[in-house]
C-alpha positions as CSV (number, residue, x, y, z in Angstrom):
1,X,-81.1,36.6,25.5
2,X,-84.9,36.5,24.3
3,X,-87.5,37.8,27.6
4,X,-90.3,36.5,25.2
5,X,-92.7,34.6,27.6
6,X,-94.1,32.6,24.5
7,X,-90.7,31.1,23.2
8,X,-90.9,27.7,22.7
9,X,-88.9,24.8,24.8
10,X,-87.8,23.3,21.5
11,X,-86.4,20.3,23.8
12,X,-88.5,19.6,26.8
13,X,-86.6,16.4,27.1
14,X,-83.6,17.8,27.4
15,X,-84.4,20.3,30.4
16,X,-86.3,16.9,32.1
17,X,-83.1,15.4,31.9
18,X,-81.2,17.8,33.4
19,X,-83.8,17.7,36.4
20,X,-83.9,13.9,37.0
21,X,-80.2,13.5,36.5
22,X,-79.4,16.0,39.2
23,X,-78.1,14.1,42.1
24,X,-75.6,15.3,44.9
25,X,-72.1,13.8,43.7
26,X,-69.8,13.1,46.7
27,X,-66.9,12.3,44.9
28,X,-65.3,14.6,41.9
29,X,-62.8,14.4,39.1
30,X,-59.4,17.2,39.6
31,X,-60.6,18.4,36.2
32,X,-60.6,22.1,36.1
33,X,-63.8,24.1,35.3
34,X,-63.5,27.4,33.4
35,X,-64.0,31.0,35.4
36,X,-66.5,31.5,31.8
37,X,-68.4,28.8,32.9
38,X,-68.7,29.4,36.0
39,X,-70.1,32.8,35.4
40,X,-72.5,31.8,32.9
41,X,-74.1,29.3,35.3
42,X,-74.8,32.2,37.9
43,X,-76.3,34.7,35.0
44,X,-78.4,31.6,34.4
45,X,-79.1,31.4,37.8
46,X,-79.7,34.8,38.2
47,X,-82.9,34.4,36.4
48,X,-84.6,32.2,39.5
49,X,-87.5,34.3,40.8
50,X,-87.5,36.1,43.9
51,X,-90.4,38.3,46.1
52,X,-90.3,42.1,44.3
53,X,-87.2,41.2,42.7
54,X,-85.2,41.4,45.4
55,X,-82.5,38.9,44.3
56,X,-81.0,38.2,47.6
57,X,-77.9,35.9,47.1
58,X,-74.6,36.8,47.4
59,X,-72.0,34.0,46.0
60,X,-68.2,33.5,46.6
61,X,-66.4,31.1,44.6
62,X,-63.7,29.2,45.8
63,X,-61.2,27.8,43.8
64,X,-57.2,26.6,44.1
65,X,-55.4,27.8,47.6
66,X,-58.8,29.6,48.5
67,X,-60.7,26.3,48.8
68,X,-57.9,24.8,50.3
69,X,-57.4,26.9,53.2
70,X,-61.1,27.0,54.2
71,X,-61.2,23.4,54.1
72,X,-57.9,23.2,56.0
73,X,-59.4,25.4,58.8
74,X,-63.0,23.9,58.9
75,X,-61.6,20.3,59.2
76,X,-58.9,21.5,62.2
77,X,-62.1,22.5,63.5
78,X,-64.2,19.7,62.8
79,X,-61.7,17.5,64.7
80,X,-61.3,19.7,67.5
81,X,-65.1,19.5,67.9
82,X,-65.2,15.9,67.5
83,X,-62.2,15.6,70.3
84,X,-64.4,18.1,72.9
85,X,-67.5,18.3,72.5
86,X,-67.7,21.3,74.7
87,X,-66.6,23.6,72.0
88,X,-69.6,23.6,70.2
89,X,-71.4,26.8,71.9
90,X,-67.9,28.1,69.6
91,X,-69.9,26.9,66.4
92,X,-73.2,28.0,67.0
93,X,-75.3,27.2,63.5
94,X,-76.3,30.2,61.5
95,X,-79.9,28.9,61.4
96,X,-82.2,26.2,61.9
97,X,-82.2,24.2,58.8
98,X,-83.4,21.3,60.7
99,X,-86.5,21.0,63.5
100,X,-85.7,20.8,66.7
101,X,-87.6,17.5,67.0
102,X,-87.9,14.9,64.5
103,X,-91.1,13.0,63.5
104,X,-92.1,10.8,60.9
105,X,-92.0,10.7,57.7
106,X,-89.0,12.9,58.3
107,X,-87.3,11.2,60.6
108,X,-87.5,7.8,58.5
109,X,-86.4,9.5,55.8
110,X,-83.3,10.9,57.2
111,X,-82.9,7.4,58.3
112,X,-83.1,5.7,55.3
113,X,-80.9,8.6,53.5
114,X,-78.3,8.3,56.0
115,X,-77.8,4.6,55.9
116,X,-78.2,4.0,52.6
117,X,-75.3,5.9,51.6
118,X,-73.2,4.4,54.6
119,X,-74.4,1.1,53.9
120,X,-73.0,1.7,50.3
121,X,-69.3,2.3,52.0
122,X,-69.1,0.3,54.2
123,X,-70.2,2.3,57.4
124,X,-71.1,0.1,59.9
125,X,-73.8,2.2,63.0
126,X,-71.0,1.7,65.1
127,X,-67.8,2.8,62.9
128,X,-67.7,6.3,64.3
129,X,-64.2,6.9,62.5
130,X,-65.6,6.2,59.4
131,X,-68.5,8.3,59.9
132,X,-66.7,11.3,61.0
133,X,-64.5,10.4,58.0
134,X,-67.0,10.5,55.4
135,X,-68.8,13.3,57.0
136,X,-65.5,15.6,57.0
137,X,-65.7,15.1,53.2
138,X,-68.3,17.7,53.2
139,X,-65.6,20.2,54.0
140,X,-63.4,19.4,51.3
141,X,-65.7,19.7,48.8
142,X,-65.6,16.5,47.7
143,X,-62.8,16.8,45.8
144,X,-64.5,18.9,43.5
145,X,-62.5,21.9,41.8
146,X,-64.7,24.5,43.1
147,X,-66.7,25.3,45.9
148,X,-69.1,28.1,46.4
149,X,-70.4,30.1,49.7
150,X,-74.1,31.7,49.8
151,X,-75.0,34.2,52.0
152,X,-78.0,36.6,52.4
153,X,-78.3,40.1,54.2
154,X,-79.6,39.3,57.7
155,X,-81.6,41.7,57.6
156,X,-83.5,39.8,54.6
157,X,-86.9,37.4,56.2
158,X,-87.6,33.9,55.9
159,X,-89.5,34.4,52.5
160,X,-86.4,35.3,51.2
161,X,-84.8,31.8,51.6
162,X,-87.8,30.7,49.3
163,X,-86.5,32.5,47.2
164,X,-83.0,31.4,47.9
165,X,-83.8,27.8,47.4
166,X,-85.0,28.6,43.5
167,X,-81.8,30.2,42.7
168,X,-79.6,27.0,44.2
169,X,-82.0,24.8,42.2
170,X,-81.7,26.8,38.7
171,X,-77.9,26.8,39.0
172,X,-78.0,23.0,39.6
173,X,-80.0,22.1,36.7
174,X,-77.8,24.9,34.6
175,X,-74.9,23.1,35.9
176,X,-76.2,19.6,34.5
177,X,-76.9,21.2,31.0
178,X,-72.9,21.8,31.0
179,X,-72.3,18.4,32.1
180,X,-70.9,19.4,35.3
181,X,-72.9,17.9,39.3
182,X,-73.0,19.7,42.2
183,X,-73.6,18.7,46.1
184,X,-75.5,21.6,47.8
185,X,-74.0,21.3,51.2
186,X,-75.8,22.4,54.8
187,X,-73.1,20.6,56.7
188,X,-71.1,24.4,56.8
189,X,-73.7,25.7,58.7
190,X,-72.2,25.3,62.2
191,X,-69.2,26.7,60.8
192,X,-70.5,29.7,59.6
193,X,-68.2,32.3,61.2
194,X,-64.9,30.6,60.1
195,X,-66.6,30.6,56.6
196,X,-67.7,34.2,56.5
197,X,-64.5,35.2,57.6
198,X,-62.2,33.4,55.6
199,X,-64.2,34.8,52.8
200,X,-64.6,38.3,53.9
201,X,-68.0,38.5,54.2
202,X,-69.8,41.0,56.3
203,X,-71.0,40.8,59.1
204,X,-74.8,41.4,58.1
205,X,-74.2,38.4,56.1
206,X,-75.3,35.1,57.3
207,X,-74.4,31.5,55.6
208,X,-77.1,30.1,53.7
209,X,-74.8,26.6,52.5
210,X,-72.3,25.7,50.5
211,X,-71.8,24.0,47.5
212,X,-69.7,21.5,45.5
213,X,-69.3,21.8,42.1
214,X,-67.6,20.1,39.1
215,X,-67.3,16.9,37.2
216,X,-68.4,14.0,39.0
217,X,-65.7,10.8,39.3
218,X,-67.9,8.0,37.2
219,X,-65.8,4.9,38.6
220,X,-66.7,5.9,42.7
221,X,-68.8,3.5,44.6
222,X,-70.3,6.9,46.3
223,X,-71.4,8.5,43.0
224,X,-74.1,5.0,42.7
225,X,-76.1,6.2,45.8
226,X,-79.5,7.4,43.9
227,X,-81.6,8.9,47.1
228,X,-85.9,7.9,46.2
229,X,-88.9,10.6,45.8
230,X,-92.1,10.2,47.2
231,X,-95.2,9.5,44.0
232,X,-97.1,12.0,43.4
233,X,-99.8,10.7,44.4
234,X,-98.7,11.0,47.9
235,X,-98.0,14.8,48.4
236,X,-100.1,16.3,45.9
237,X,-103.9,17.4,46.5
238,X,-106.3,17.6,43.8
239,X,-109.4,20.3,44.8
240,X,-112.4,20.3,42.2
């Protein structure tokens, strides 16, 4: 593997490709994906910057009866949640991924992400089955033959899930070079301790999210939803 900062991208298209046809799939195909693969999009991911080099991911993959059984427990919970609300001081989330109070944009964007993709299945506001339903899909990965777990050292700071965030994004784009989607997932986050133990982490390890990963199902309704990006124009400042 060349380190020579000057190499050439012989095909530029090809890597903006694999950035604008990265989407999160929501439904994926029982097709198995090789433990070689796998390990050569993480060394590929491995390369993702990070502050002093710190590389501060830790990764568990899931696959078979392991990915079963965590999704069997995190749904039991899920439900149990959903049946008494007053559990949920037993799931407390491992961090704030979202503000305390939404405002706009945000807000409308959550919106508009939210029921766009229920619109597209038929999820009326007030079908809280269905929601539930659909939302509970998180936790089964999709469908998808593997799932990964991140975690970081707690006693790691916030700049660290900067850095974080590149190495979820480079594996994503590796993962579209090999054909194969992924849904990065923050819906584990309130189940963070059932997570970390089912998957022996430590406990100076904290969730960071999960992930689906595979080869997405072309012929599901779900796999159309295509979420917009604000132009350029609007979030980038040009200083002369």
């Amino acid at each position: 593997m060349s380190q020579n900062p000057d190499l050439p991208v012989i095909e530029a298209a090809s890597v903006d490709a694999a950035i604008n046809s990265r989407m999160s799939i929501r439904a994926f195909l029982p097709k198995a994906v090789p433990r070689a693969t796998i390990e050569e999009l993480l060394r590929l991911a491995s390369r993702a910057a990070s502050g002093t080099n710190c590389q501060p991911w830790n990764v568990y993959v899931l696959q078979g009866a392991s990915r079963d059984s965590l999704s069997e427990k995190v749904c039991a919970a899920h439900d149990a949640l959903r049946a008494d609300p007053g559990l949920a001081p037993q799931y407390p989330e491992e961090y704030d991924y979202y503000p305390e109070q939404w405002v706009s944009p945000y807000i409308d964007r959550r919106r508009e992400n939210g029921w766009g993709l229920y619109g597209l299945l038929g999820i009326t506001r007030g079908d809280k089955d269905k929601m539930h339903a659909q939302h509970q899909r998180n936790f089964r990965f999709f469908d998808a033959p593997v799932g990964l777990m991140f975690t970081i050292d707690r006693v790691m700071g916030r700049g660290s899930l900067v850095d974080y965030g590149m190495f979820l994004q480079t594996l994503m784009i590796a993962a579209r070079g090999h054909g194969l989607h992924t849904c990065p997932q923050a819906a584990w986050n309130s189940f963070g301790g059932l997570v970390r133990a089912h998957i022996g982490a430590g406990d100076n390890e904290m969730l960071v999210c999960g992930m689906s990963l595979g080869y997405a199902d072309p012929d599901q309704t779900v796999n159309g939803f295509h979420t917009p990006r604000e132009p350029v124009e609007r979030f980038a400042h040009w200083l002369e």
